[in-house]
C-alpha positions as CSV (number, residue, x, y, z in Angstrom):
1,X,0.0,0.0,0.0
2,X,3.0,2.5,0.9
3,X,4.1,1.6,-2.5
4,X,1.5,2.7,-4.2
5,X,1.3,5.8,-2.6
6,X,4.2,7.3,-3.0
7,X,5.8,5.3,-6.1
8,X,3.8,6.7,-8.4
9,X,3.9,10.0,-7.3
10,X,7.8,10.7,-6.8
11,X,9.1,8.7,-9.1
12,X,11.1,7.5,-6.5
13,X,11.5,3.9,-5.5
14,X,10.2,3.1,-2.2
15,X,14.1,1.4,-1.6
16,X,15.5,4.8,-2.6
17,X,13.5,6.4,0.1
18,X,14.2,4.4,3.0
19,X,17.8,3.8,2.5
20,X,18.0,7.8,2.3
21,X,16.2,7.7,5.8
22,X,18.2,5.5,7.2
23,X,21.7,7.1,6.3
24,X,20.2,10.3,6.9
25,X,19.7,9.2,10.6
26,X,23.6,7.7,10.7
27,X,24.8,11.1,10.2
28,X,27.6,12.6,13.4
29,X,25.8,14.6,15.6
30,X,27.3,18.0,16.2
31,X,27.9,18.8,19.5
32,X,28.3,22.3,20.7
33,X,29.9,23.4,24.5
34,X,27.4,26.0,24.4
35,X,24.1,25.3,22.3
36,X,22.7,28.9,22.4
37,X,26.0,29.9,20.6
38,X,26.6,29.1,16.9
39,X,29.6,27.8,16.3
40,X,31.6,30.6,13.9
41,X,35.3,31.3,12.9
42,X,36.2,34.9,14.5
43,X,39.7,35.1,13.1
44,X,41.1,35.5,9.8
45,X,42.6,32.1,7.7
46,X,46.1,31.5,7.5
47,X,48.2,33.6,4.2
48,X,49.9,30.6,2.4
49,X,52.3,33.4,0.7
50,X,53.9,34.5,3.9
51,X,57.0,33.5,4.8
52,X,58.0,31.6,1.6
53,X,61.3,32.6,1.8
54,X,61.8,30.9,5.3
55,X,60.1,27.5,3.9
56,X,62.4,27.5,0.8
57,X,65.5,27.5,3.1
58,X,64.1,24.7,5.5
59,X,63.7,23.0,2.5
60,X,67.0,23.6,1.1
61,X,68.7,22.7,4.4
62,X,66.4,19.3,4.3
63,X,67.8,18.6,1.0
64,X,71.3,19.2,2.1
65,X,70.9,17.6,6.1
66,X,69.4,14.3,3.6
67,X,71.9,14.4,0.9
68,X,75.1,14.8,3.3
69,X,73.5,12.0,5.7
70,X,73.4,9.8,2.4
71,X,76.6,10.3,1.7
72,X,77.7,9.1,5.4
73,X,76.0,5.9,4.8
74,X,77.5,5.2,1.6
75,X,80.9,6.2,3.1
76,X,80.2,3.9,5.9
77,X,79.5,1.2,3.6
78,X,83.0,1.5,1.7
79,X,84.6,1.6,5.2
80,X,83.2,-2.1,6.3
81,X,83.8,-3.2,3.1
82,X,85.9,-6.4,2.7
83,X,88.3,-4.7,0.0
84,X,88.9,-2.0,3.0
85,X,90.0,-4.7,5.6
86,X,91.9,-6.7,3.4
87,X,93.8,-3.8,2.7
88,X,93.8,-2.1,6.1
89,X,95.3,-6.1,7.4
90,X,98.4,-5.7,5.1
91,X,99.0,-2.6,6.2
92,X,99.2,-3.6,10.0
93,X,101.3,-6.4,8.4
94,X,104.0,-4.7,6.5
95,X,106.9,-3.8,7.8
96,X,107.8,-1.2,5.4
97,X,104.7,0.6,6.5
98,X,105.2,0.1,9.7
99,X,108.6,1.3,10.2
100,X,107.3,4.3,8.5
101,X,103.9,5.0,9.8
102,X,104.7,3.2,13.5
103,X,102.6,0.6,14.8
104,X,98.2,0.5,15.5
105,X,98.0,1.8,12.1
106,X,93.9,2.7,11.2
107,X,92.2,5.4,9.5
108,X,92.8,8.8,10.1
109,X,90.7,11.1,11.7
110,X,86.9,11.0,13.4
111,X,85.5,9.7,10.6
112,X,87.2,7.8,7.8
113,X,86.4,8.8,4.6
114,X,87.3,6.3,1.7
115,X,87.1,8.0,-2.1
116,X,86.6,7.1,-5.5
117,X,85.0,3.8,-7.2
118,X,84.3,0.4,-4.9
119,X,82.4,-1.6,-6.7
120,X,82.9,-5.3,-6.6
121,X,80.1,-6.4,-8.5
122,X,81.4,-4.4,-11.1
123,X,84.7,-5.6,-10.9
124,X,85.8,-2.0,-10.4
125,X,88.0,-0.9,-7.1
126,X,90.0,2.5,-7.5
127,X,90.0,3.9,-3.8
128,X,92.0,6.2,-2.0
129,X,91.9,7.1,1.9
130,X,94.2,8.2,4.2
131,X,96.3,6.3,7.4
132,X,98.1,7.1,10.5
133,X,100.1,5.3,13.1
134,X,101.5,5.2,16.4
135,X,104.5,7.9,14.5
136,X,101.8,10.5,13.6
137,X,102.5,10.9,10.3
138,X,99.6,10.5,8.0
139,X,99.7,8.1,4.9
140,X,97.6,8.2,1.9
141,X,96.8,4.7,0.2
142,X,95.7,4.3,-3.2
143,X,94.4,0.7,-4.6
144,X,93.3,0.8,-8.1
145,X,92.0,-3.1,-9.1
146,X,89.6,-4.6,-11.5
147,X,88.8,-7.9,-12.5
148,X,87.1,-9.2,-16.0
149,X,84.6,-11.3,-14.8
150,X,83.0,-12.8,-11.3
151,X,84.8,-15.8,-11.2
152,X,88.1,-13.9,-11.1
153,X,90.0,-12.4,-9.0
154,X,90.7,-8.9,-8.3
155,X,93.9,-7.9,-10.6
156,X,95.6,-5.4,-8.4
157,X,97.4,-2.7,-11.1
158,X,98.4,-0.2,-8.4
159,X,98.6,-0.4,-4.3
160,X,100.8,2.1,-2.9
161,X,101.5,4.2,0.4
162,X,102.3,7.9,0.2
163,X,103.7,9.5,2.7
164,X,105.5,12.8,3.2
165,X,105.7,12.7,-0.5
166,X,107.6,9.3,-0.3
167,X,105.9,6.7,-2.4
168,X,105.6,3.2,-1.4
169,X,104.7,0.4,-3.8
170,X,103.4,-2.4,-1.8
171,X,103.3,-4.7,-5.2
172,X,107.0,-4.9,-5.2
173,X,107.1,-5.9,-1.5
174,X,104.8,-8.7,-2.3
175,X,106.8,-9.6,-5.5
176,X,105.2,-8.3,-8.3
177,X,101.3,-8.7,-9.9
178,X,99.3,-9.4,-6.8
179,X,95.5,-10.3,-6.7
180,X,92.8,-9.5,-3.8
């Protein structure tokens, strides 16, 4: 009977109707501290265009605080690597290094900070970073190494110590043509 009331009428379906009442009624009631007071906005909204010169240069510092904080990973990364132990062992190992540099040979400085290409997927290695022993005098190493494929070895073409513009070849200590 409803239905033929108000179907024809409307043009409505009597579905339509009641699922408009009944989402109508599952609306959030508002609910004001004071209810004899509207609720209004005295103040004025925010200018977007003011201070656009101070968010530019937070954002510019971000950029720089995230790229320089990249860069310390990588770094860090190089520093663990196997290449850089292998190479920091011989060091501690040689005694033409040592009798130059003194002993407890390791990196220089508060933070280590190992240049140039390490890739050993790649087959790529040309690194330099610097040293300093128990002497204080400060080394610079330089390892330049590639290899052809993975199943090679690493063919070590120069690994020397510089110091007080002294070079040291550590391939001729070895005996020539060395591999990592």
């Amino acid at each position: 009977m409803f239905r033929r009331i108000l179907a024809p009428r409307s043009g409505i379906s009597v579905s339509r109707i009641l699922t408009r009442r009944f989402l109508a009624s599952q609306e959030p009631e508002i609910i004001l501290k004071d209810k004899f007071r509207p609720m209004r906005i005295d103040r004025e909204l925010p200018d977007p265009t003011k201070d656009v010169n101070k968010r530019r240069l937070q954002f510019v510092g971000f950029i720089v605080l995230m790229t320089s904080a990249l860069a310390m990973i990588f770094n860090y990364e190089k520093t663990q690597s196997p290449v850089i132990s292998n190479t920091l062992y011989h060091m501690r190992r040689s005694p033409k290094i040592r009798e130059v540099l003194g002993d407890q040979i390791d990196f220089d400085g508060l933070v280590p900070w190992v240049s140039g290409e390490l890739n050993q997927v790649a087959g790529n290695v040309n690194i330099k970073f610097y040293l300093k022993g128990s002497k204080g005098k400060v080394g610079e190493v330089r390892l330049v190494a590639d290899r052809e494929n993975q199943h090679q070895e690493f063919f070590i073409h120069e690994w020397s110590v510089k110091v007080d513009d002294k070079k040291y070849d550590l391939l001729e200590e070895s005996g020539g043509a060395k591999t990592l």
